[in-house]
N, C-alpha and C positions, 0 to 999 in steps of 0.2 A: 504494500500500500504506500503508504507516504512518512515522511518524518517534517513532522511540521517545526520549525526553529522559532521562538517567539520571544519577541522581547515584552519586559512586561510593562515598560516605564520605569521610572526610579520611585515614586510615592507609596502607593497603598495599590487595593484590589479593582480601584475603577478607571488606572492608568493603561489597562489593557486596551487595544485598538479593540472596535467591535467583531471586526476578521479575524482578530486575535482569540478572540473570545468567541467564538462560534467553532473554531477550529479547536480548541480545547475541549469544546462539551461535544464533539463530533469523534473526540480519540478515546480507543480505548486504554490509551496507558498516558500520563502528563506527570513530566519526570520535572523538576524543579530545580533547577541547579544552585545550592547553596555556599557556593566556596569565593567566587571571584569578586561579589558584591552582595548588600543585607539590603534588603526590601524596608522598607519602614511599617511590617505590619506580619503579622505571624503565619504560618503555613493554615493553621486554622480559618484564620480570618480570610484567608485566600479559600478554603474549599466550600466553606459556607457560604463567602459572595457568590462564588462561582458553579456550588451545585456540585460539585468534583472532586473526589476524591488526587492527590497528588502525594507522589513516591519523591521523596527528597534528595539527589542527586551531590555526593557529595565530592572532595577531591578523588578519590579512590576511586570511585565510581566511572567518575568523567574522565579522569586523566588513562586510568587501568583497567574499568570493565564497561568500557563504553558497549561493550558486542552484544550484552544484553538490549541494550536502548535500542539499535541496528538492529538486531535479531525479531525483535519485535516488528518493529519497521516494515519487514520484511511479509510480514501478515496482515499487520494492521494497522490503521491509523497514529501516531503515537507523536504528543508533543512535550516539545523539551524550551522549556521557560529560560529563559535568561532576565535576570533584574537589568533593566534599561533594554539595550538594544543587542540582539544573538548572536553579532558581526564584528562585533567590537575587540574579543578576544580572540586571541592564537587558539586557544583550544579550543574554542566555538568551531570555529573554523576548519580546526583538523576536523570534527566529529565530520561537519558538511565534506568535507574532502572524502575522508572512511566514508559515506552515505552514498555519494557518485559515483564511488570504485566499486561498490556492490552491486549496482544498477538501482538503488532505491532512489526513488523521486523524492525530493527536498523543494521544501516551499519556506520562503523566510518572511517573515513578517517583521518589520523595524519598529522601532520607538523609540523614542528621547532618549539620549546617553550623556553622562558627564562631560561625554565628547562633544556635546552640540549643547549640554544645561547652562556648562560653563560659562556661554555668552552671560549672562545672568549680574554677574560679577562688574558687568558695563565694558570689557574690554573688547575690542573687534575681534570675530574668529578668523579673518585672514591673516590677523597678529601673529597667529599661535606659532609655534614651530612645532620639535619635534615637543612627542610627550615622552614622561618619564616616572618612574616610578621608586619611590623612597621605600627600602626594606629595612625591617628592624636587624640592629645589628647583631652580629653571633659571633660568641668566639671562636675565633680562627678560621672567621667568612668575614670580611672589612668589603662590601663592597660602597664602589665610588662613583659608577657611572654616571647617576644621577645630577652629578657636580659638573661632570662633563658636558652633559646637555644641557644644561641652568648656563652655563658657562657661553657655549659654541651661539645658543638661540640670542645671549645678551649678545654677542660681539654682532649677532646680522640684523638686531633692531626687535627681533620677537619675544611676544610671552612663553612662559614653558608653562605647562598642565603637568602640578606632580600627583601622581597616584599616590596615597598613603597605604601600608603595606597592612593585610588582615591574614588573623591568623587561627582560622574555624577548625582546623581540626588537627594538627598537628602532631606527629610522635617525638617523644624527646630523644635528644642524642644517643641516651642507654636503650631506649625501645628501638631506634632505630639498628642499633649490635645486632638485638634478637633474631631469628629466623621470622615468624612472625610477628610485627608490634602488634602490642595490646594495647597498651592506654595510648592517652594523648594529651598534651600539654591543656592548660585553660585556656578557652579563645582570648586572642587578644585583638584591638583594632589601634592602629596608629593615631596619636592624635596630631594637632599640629607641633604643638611644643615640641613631641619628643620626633618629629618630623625637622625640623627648628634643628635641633640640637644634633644629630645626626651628621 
């Protein structure tokens, strides 16, 4: 059948395009991807606006058993939520690339992203340059990119958009040794300061 790709907006449960939302209640499976971005409203509050039950897709899921999502795909209907817009990420993207190498039909629906909110702020978005993203730091991981492109965008006149780094499900260093991890650190979400400080 089809793998419908949906962004959902960035706010609550009525940021959904109407096409958006007709193709959700049209699938039989609506996988929610929880890792890349937080919705401002809960999984509940989404299956209750919407009538629908939905499967919470998390890094593991997306990054490592996406074949389930495709597999499905392959029979039936099945949509896979993105908070904002479904295009915006590299692993969005792989999942649509894996979906056309199986021959399964892929339908995307877009919505508002940080990448187009941001105007919001009053700055021109032909301003922007490249974007970039601030990760929390770890020992014996220093990375610096970020500096680089804050750096390269001031020297040719543009804004930079940083992404602040989140951290939904993570295994700590010692689970990571294990064969398989179990637990996993507390989420964390960057704020600006320690974005600032970095």
């Amino acid at each position: 059948m089809t793998l419908h790709m949906i962004g959902t907006g960035l706010g609550d449960a009525k940021d959904i395009t109407v096409k958006g939302l007709e193709l959700v209640k049209k699938s039989k499976f609506v996988y929610l991807e929880s890792y890349t971005s937080i919705l401002h409203c809960s999984k509940e509050t989404l299956e209750k606006a919407w009538s629908k039950k939905l499967i919470l897709a998390d890094r593991d899921m997306v990054e490592k058993g996406c074949d389930e999502i495709l597999e499905r795909a392959i029979k039936d209907d099945v949509s896979f939520l993105v908070v904002g817009d479904p295009m915006s990420a590299t692993t969005h993207i792989d999942i649509y690339l894996r979906a056309r190498k199986k021959g399964i039909g892929v339908t995307v629906i877009n919505n508002a992203s940080i990448l187009n909110a941001v105007s919001i702020v009053g700055l021109e978005l032909y301003k922007y340059g490249k974007t970039t993203s601030i990760v929390f730091p770890a020992e014996g991981w220093n990375v610096d990119t970020y500096y680089d492109v804050v750096m390269e965008n001031k020297k040719r006149g543009l804004h930079t958009l940083c992404l602040l780094d989140i951290k939904t499900k993570e295994p700590s260093k010692t689970e990571l040794l294990k064969e398989i991890p179990t637990a996993c650190e507390k989420p964390r979400f960057m704020t600006v300061n320690e974005a600032i400080q970095s």
